[in-house]
C-alpha positions in Angstrom: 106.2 121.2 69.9 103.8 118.6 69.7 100.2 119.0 69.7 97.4 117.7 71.2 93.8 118.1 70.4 90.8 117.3 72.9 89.8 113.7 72.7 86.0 113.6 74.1 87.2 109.8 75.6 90.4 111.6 77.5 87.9 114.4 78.6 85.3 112.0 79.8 88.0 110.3 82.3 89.0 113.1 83.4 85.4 113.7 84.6 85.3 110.6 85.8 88.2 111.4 88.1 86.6 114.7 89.2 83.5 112.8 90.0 84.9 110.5 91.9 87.1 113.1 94.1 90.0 112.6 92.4 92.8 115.0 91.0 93.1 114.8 87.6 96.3 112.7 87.1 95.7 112.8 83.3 99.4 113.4 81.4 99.4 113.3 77.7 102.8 112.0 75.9 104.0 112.8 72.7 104.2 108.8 71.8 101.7 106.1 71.7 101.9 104.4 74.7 99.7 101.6 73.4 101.5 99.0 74.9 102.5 98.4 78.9 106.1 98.0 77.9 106.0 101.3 75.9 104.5 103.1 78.5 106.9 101.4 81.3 109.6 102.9 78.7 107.9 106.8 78.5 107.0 107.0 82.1 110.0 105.8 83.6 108.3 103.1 85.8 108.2 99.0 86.1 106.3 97.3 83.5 104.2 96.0 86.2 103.1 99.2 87.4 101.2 99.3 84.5 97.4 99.0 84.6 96.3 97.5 81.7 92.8 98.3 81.3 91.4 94.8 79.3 88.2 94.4 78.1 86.9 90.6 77.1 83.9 89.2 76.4 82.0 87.0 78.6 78.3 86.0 77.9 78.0 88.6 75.8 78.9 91.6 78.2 81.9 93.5 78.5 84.3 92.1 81.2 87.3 93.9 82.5 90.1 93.1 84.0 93.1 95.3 85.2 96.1 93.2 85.2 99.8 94.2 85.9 101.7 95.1 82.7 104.0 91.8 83.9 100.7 89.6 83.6 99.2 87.3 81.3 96.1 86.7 82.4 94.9 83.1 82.8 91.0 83.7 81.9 90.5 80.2 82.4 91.3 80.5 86.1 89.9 84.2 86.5 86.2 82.4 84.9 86.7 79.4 87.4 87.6 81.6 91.0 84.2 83.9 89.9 82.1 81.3 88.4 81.4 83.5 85.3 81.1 81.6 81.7 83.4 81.6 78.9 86.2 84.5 78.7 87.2 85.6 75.2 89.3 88.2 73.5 86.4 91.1 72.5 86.8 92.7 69.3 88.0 96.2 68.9 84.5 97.0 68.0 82.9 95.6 71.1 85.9 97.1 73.1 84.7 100.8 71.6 81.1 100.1 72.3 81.0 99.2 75.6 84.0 101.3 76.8 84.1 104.5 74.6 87.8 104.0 74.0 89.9 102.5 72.1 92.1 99.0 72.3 95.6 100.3 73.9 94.0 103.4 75.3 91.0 102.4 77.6 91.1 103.8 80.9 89.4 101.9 84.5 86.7 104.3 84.3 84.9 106.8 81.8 82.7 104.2 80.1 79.4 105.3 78.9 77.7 102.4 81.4 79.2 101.0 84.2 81.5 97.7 83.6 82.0 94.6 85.5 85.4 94.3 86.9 88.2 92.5 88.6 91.8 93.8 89.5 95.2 92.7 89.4 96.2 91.9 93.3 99.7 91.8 92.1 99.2 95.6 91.5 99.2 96.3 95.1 102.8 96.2 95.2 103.6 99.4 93.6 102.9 102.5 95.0 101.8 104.4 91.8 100.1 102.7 89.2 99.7 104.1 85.6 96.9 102.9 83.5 95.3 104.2 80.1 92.7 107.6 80.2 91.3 107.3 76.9 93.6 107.5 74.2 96.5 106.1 73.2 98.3 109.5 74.2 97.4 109.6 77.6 98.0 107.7 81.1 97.0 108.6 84.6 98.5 108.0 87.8 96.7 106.5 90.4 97.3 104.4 94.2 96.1 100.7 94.1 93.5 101.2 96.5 92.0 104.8 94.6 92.1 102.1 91.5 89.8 99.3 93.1 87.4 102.2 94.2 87.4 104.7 91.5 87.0 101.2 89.1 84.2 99.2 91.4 87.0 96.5 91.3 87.0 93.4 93.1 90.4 92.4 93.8 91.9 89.2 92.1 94.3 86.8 91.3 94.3 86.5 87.2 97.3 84.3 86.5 
């Protein structure tokens, strides 16, 4: 049997799901589920009911974005619609600092300070959404709309 130990990032969404009257939908998989098509593939769901959690960069503060699993987001057009400045890939490093998780495992909430973001409106077509809770051994499931409150989202076309 496979055994997990407690990740402080996994606990602290969980919190965060408490704190914001949610049930804890935390599950914890035996594989890494780094990816949206690895998770699709664990979970049993569409590759777009993935909520990939993505950090960038833009001016020099985190930025993110949850997109569909089936997206590539076009930051060019996501920095245009909100009139913010440049979008660029953030390094792991900044990705840990300003989230408190790692790359392939952050979660829409459970950051040490709150975080700008926009969501995925192709998202709303899927009745339960998975996205990352911390670790790369752990997804919750959550409804579009819990999502966009629970995150402080603003709803968004990204590609």
């Amino acid at each position: 049997m496979f055994e997990h130990t407690v990740d402080p990032a996994v606990e602290n969404v969980r919190a965060a799901l408490l704190a914001a009257g949610m049930p804890d939908t935390v599950v914890l998989v035996d594989d890494k589920v780094a990816t949206a098509a690895t998770a699709a593939a664990v979970l049993g769901c569409d590759v777009g009911a993935i909520a990939n959690s993505l950090i960038f960069e833009c001016g020099g503060e985190p930025l993110l974005i949850l997109a569909s699993g089936a997206a590539k987001v076009d930051v060019k057009l996501v920095a245009r619609k909100h009139g913010l400045p440049k979008i660029t890939r953030a390094t792991p490093e900044f990705v840990l600092e300003h989230a408190g998780q790692p790359v392939g495992g952050v979660a829409p909430l459970g950051h040490p300070r709150p975080i700008r973001a926009l969501l995925d409106t192709e998202l709303a077509q899927y009745p339960v959404l998975w996205a990352g809770a911390g670790s790369h051994q752990a997804m919750l499931s959550i409804s579009y709309d819990d999502l966009a409150r629970v995150s402080g989202a603003v709803p968004t076309s990204v590609r």
